[in-house]
Wavefront OBJ file of the C-alpha trace (Angstrom):
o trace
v 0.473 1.626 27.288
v 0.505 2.221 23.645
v 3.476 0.506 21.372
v 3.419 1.072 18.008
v 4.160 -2.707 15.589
v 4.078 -1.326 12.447
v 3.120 0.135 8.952
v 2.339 -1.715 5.591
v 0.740 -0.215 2.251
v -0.959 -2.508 0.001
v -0.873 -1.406 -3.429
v -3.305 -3.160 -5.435
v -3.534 -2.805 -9.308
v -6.012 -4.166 -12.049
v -3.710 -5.954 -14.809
v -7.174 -6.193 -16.516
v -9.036 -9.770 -16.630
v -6.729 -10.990 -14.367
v -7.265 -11.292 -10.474
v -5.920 -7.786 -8.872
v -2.266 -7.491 -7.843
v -1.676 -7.089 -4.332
v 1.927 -5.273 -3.524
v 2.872 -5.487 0.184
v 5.218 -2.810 1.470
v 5.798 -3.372 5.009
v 7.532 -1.566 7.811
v 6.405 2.202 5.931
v 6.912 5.338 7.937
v 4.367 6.981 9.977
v 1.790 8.992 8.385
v 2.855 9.281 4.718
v 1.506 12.101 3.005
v -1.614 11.086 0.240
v 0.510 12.463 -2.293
v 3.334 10.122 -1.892
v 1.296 6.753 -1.208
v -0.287 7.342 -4.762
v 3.320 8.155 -6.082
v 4.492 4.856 -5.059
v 0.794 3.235 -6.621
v 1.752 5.119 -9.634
v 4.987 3.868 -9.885
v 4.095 0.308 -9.279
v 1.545 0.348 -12.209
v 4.331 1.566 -14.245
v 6.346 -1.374 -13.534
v 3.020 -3.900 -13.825
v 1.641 -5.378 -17.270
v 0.771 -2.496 -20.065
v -2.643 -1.224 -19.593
v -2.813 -1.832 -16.004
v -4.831 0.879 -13.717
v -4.357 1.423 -9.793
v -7.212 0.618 -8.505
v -5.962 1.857 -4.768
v -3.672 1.783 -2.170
v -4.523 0.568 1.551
v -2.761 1.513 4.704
v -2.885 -0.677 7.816
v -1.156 0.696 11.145
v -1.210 -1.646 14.362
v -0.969 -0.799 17.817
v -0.773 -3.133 20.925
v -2.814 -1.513 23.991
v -1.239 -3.401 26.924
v -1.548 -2.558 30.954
l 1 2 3 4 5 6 7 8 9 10 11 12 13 14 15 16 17 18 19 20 21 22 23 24 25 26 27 28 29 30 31 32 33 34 35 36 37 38 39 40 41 42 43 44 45 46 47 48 49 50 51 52 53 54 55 56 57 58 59 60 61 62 63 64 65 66 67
């Protein structure tokens, strides 16, 4: 049996010189669309330090495989 745990997107940005920002969204839906994972990156360099570029954004699913 398959059960789904869960979704999380890491955004990470480059507030340049610094270490990179990791953002932690957990609990996303399903499958988001490319186009509105690198919405949400967009928006969160916005909101970071002026001059700050997305470097990327990471999506980790988990399943538990059980008998």
């Amino acid at each position: 049996m398959i059960q789904t745990i869960g979704n999380k997107l890491q955004v990470e940005i480059d507030a340049g010189g610094e270490k990179t920002k990791k953002i932690t969204f957990t609990n996303v839906m399903d499958e988001p669309s490319e186009e509105k994972v690198l919405e949400l990156g967009e928006i969160m360099k916005a909101l970071s330090v002026e001059g700050s570029e997305l470097t990327g954004v990471i999506l980790t699913s988990q399943l538990r495989y059980t008998k």
